[in-house]
N, C-alpha and C positions, 0 to 999 in steps of 0.2 A: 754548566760545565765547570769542573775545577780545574784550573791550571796551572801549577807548579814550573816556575823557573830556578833556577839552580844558578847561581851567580847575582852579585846582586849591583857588578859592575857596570859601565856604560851600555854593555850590550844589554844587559837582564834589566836593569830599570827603564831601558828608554822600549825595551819589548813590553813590560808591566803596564806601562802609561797607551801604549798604542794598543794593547788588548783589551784595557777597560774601557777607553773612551769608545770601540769599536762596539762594546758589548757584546764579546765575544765569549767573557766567563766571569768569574771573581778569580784571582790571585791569590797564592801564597808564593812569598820572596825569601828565597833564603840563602843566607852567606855565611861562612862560619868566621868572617871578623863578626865581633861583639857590636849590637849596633847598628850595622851598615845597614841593613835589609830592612830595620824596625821604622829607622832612620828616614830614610826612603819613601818607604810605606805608608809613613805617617805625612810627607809631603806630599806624596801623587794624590793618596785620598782628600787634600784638605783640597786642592783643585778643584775635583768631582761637584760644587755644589756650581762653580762657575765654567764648567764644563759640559753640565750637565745628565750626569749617567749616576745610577744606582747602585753600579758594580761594586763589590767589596776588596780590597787588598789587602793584606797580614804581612808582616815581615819578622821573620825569624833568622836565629843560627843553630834550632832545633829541627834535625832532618826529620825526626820524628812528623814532622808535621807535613811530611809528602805522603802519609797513608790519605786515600781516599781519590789520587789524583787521577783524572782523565786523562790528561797529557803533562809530561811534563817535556819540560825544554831545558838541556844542558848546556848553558851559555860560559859556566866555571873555566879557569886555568889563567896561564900566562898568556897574555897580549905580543904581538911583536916590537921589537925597537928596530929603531933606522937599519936596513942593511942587514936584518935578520929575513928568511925565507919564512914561510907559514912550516916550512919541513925542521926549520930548528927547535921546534916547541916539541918535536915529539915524544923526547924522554922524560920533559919536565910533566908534561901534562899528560901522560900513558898514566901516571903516577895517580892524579887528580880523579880521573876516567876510573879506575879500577875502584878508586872508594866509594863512587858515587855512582855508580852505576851498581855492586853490593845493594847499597842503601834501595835504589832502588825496587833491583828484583827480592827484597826482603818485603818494605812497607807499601808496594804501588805495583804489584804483579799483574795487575790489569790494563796499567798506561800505555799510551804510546810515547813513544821517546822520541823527540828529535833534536838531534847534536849540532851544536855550534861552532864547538871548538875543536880552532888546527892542531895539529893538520888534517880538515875534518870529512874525507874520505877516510882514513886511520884509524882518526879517533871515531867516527861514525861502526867501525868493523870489527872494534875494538870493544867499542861499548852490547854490542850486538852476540859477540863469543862471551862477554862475560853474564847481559841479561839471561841468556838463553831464551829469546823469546821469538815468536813466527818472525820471518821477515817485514811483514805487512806492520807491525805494529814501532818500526824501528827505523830510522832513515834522518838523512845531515841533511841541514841547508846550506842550498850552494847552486844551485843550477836556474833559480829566482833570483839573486843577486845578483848573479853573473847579465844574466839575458838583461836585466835592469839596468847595468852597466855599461853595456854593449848599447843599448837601446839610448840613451840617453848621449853617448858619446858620438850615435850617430847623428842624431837629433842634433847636436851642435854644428857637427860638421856640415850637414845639410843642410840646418836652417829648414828643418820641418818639422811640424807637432811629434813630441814621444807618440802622440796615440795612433798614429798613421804608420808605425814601424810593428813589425812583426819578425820575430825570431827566435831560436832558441841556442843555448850553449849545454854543451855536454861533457864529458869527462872531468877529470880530477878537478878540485878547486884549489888552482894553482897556475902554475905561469904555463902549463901544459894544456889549459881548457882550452876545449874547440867550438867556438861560434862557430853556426853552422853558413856557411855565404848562401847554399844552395838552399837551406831554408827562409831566407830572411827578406822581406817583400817593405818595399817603402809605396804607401800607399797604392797596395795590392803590384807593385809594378818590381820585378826582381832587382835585388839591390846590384848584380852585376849589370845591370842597364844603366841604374841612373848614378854609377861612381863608379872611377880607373881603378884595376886590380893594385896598383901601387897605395893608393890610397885608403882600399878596403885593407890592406896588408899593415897601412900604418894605423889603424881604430884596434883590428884585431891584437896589434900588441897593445895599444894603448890599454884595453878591456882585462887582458892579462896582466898589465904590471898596474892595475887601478890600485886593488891594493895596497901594493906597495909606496906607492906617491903618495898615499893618503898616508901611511905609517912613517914617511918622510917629512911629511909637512905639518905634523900634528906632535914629533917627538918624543912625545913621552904616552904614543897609544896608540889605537888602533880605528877603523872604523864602527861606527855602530847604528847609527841613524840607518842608511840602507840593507845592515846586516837584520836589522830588527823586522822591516820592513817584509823581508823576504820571509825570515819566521811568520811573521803575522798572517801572509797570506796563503799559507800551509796549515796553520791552526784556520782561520777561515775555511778551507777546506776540508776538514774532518770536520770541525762543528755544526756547518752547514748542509755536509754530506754530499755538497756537489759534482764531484767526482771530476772534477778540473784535471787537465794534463798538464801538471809541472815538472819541471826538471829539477830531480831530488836526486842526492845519493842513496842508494839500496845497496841489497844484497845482491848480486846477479847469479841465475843459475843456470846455465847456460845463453841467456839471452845476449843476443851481439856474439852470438860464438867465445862467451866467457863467462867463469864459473868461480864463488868463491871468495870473491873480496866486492868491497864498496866502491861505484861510480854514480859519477851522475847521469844518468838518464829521463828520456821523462813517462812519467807513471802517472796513471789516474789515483787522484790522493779522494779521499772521502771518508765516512766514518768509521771505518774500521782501520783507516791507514794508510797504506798503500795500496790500494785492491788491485793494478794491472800495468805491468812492465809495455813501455807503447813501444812498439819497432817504427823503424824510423829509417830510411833510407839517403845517404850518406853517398859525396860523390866518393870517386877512388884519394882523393885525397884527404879531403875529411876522416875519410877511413883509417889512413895511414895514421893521419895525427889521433885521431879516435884512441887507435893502437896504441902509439907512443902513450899517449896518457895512461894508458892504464898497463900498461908495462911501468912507467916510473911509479905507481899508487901499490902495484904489486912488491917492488923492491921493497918500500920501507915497510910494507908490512913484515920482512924477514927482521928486526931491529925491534919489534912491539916482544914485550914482554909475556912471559906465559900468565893465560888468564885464571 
């Protein structure tokens, strides 16, 4: 499988290194600073003999060299700084999205895309009007990182294994996402049994401004180790053809009684893409919040430029 990453920053090289060691494809890196991607490229592969994988990686700032790709993955644009939202990036990087997603449905008409960059319900709906391509082949990571996030912060809280937590988060990838509490089971036992609503209420924000503390504490960037993560197991899924139920943003066409723009939900992902929007049943509150999220992902799409 060929895989083509689009950026060749913290998010796209540390996704490069987690896809070849997985042996999930060979690589091509590309960034249009001079350098960066070759640069790169040429250190993950020298790894590979003390890593042990066969896998090949390229690194260019010639897009030409996304003809042939299976997938690729848009990790490209502005990063945030301290006290910016993921919703301030959207005119800088609408910008980014519009040339590279061209490039795309020119030399890789056959790929699946999947978008990284915020605000990336937007920029996922954005990229998707301009490839013109089925919904199945087209979809942002966000709803793997999120649940990741959630999961790990419960995990502290509780002082019990990540692998004994189950759950999922939905809606925009932003301070509006909705963990779901009515989905989420700590070793098979629901989480409102073994923690007070005050407490599940303070993870849920903590889950929602994760992000941002990391973009606080790091100053000059953003996250990418668990942003890469969440890609990686979404290419694991198409490659493998497993048909895993992850929560990705799509397209929605009427599903959840909503039509027209990109959320996260979760979808059977497998070799062709996306193959099945899953319904999912949602207490009256969740619902509400459900709502809200994708009422604030609808406004900024009026602010995206024409494709």
């Amino acid at each position: 499988m060929n895989i083509s990453i689009i950026g060749a920053g913290n998010v796209g090289a540390t996704l490069a290194l987690r896809t070849l060691e997985n042996s999930l494809g060979d690589v091509m890196l590309i960034d249009i600073v001079p350098g960066l991607a070759e640069g790169k490229a040429i250190d993950i592969a020298d790894s590979a003999p003390i890593v042990g994988h066969d896998r090949r990686i390229t690194g260019s700032s010639d897009f030409g060299r996304l003809s042939g790709s299976d997938i690729v993955v848009i990790t490209a644009g502005l990063a945030r700084k301290p006290g910016m939202s993921r919703d301030d990036l959207i005119y800088q990087n609408a910008g980014i999205i519009k040339t590279i997603a061209l490039t795309i449905k020119k030399l890789a008409p056959k790929a699946i895309v999947i978008v990284v960059t915020n605000p990336l319900d937007v920029m996922s709906f954005y990229a998707h009007r301009l490839l013109g391509f089925d919904r199945s082949r087209g979809m942002g990571m966000a709803g793997t990182l999120d649940a990741a996030r959630f999961k790990n912060i419960l995990s502290e809280e509780l002082g019990v294994p990540r692998s004994l937590i189950e759950t999922m988060v939905l809606g925009c990838h932003g301070d509006t996402m909705v963990p779901l509490i009515s989905k989420t089971f700590v070793d098979k036992k629901p989480l409102r049994s073994v923690m007070k609503p005050e407490a599940i209420a303070r993870v849920v924000k903590r889950t929602q401004d994760r992000g941002a503390e990391v973009v606080a504490l790091l100053k000059t960037g953003s996250a990418y180790y668990s942003p890469s993560a969440g890609v990686l197991e979404i290419i694991a899924a198409i490659k493998d053809d497993t048909k895993a139920t992850l929560s990705v943003s799509t397209l929605l066409e009427g599903e959840y009684g909503m039509k027209g723009f990109f959320l996260g939900v979760p979808a059977t992902v497998g070799r062709s893409g996306v193959q099945k929007i899953v319904p999912v049943d949602m207490d009256p509150d969740e619902k509400e919040a459900f709502r809200i999220s994708a009422e604030k992902t609808k406004e900024l799409l009026k602010v995206l430029p024409d494709a």
